[in-house]
N, CA and C atoms as a LAMMPS dump frame, in Angstrom:
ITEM: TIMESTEP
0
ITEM: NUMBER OF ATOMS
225
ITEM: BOX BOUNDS ff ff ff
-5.0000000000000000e+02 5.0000000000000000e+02
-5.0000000000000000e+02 5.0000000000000000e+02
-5.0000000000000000e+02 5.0000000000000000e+02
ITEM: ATOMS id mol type element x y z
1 1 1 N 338.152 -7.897 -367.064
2 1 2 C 337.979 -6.459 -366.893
3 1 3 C 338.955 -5.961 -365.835
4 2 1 N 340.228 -4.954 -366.055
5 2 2 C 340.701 -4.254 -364.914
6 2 3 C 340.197 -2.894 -365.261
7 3 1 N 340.295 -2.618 -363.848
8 3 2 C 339.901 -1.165 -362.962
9 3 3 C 341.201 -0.636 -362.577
10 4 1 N 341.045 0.418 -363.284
11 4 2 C 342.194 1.644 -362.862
12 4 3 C 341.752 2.696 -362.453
13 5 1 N 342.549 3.616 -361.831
14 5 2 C 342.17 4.698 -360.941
15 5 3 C 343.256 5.647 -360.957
16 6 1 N 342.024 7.184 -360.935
17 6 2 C 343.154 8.05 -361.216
18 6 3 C 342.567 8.933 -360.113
19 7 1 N 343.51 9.811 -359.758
20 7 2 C 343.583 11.155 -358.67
21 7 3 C 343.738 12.057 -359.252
22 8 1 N 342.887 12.668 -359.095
23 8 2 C 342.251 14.429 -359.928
24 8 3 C 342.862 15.187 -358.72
25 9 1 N 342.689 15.074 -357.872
26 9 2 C 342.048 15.787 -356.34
27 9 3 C 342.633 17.638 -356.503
28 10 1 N 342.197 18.665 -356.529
29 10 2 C 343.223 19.765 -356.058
30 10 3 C 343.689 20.094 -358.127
31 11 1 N 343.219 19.251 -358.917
32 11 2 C 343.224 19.811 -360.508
33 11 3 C 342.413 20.209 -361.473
34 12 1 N 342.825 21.27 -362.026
35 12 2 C 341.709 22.131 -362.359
36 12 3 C 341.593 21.076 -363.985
37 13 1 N 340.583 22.021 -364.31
38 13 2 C 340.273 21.742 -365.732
39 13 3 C 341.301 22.453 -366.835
40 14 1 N 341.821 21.694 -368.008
41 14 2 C 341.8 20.366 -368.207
42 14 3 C 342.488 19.213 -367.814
43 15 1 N 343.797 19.375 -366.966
44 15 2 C 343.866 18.264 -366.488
45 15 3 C 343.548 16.972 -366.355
46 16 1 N 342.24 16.691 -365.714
47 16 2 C 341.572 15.598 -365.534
48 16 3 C 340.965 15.061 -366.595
49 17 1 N 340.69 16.068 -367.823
50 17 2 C 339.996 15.632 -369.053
51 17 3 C 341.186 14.875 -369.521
52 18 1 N 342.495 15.559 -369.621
53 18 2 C 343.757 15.338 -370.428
54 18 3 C 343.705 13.703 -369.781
55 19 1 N 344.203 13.693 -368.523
56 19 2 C 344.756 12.356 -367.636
57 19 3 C 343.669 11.341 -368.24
58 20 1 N 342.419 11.532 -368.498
59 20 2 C 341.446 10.519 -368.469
60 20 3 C 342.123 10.213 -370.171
61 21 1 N 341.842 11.092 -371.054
62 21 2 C 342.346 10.598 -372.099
63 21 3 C 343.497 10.035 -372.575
64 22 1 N 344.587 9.781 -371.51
65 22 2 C 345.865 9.183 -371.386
66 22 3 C 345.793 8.213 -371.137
67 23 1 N 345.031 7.93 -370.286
68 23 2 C 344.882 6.585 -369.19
69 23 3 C 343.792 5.685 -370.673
70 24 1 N 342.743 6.006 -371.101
71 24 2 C 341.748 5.653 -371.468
72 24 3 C 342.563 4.954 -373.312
73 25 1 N 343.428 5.414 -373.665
74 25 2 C 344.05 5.026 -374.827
75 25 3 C 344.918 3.858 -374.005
76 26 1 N 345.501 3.452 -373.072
77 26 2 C 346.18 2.261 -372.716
78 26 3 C 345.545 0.839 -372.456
79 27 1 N 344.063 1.613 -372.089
80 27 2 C 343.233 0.692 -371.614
81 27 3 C 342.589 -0.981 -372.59
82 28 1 N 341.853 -1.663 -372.349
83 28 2 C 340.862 -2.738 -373.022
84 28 3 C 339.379 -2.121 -372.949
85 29 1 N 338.889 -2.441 -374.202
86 29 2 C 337.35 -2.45 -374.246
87 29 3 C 336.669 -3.041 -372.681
88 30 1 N 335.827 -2.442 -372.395
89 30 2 C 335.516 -3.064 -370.731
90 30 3 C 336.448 -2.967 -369.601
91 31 1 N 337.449 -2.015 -369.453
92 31 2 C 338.054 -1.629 -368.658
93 31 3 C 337.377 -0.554 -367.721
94 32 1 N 337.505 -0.446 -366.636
95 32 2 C 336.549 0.841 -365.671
96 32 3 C 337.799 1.353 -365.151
97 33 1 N 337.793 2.747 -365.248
98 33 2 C 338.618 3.991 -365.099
99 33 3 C 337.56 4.654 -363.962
100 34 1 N 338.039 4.94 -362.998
101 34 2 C 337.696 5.546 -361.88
102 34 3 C 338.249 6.849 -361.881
103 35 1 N 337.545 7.903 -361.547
104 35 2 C 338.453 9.542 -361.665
105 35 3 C 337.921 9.852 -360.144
106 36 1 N 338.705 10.174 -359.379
107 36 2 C 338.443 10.953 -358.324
108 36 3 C 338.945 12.896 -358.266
109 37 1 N 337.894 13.306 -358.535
110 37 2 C 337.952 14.369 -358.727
111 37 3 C 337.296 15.57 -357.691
112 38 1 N 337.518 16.797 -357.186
113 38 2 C 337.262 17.573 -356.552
114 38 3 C 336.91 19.14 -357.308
115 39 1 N 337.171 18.739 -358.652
116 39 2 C 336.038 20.043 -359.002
117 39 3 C 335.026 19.656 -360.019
118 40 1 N 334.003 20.552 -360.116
119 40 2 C 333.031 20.471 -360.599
120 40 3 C 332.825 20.41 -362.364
121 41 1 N 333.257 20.977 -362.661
122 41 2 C 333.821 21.147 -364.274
123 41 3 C 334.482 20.06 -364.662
124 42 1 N 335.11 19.415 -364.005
125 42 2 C 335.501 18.08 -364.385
126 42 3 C 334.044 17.268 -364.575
127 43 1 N 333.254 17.454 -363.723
128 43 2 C 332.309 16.448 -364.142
129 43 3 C 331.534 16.462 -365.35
130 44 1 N 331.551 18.096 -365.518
131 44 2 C 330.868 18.781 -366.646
132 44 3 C 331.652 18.476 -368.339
133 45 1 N 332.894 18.092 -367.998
134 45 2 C 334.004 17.873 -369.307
135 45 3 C 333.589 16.71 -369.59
136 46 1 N 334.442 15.933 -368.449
137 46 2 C 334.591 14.394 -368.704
138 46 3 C 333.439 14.14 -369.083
139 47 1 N 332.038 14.563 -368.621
140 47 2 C 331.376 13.955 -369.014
141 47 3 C 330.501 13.609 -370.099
142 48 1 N 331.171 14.615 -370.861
143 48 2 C 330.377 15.766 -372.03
144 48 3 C 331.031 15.152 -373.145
145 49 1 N 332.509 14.895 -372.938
146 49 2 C 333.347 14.249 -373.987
147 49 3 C 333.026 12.666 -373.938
148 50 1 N 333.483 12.244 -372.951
149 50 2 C 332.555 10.411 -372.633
150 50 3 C 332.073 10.319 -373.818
151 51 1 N 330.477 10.472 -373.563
152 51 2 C 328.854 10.917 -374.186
153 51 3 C 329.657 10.57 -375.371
154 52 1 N 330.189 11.573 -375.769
155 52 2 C 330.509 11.773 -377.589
156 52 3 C 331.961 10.593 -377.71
157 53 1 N 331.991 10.496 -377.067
158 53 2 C 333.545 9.66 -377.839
159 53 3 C 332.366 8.086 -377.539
160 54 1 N 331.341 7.922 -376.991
161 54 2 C 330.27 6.492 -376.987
162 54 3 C 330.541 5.223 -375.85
163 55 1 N 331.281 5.936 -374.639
164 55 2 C 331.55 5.578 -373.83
165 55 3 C 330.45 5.407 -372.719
166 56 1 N 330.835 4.313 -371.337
167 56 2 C 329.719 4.331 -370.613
168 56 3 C 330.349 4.956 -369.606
169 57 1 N 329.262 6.108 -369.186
170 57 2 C 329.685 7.031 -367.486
171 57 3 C 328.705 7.391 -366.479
172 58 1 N 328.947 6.864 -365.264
173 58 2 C 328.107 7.61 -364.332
174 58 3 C 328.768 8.012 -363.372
175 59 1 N 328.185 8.841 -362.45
176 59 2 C 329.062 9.91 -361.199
177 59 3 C 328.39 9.713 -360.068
178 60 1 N 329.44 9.562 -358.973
179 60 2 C 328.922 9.719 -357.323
180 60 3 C 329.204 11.151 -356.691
181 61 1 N 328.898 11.696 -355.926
182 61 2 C 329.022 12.396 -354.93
183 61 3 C 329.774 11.887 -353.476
184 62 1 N 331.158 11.494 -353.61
185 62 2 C 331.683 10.756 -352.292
186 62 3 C 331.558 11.711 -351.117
187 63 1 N 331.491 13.122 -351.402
188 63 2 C 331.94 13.412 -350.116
189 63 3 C 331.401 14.789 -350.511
190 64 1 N 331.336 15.937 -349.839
191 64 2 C 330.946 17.334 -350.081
192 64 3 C 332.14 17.952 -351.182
193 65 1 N 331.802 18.061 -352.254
194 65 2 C 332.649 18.979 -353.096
195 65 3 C 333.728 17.687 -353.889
196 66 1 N 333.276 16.359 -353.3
197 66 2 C 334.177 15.371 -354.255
198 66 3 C 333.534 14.411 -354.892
199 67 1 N 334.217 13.867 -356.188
200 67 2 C 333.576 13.057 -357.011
201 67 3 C 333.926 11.855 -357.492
202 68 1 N 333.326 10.556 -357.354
203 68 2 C 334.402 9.828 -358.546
204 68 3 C 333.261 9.391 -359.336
205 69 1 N 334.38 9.394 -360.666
206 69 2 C 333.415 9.478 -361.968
207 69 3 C 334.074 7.96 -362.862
208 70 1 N 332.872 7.254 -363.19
209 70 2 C 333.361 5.548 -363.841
210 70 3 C 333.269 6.026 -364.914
211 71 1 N 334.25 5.268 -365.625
212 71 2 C 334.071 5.444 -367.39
213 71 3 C 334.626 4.114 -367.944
214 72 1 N 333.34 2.982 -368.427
215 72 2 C 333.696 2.173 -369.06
216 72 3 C 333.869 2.348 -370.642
217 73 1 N 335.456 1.569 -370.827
218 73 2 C 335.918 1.804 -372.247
219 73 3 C 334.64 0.842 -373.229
220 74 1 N 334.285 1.863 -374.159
221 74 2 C 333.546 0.534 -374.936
222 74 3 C 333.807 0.307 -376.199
223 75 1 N 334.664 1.596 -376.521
224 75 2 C 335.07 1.323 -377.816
225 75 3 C 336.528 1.87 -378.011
């Protein structure tokens, strides 16, 4: 399993949806994609699309107003 990581920080929506879906086509089944993100709607996208594309995701709260969001590839 590798872990990759991406920097949202300061990008609006879609951006971060776009980057995740860039990153997430290079990847292996069981790969963890880390998003560090700072707006809120990102969490609301990414996470909405995840869900439906049958992916695994959960979200932290690192810091006031920041996020990082896991997304294991599963299919």
């Amino acid at each position: 399993m590798e872990e990759y990581k991406l920097d949202c920080l300061y990008e609006a929506c879609p951006i971060p949806l776009l980057k995740a879906l860039k990153q997430l086509k290079k990847m292996e089944i069981g790969d963890l994609l880390i998003m560090h993100t700072d707006h809120n709607c990102s969490i609301r996208n990414v996470v909405e699309w995840t869900k439906k594309q049958g992916h695994e995701i959960d979200y932290i709260e690192i810091a006031e107003g920041e996020w990082e969001i896991y997304i294991e590839k599963v299919k």
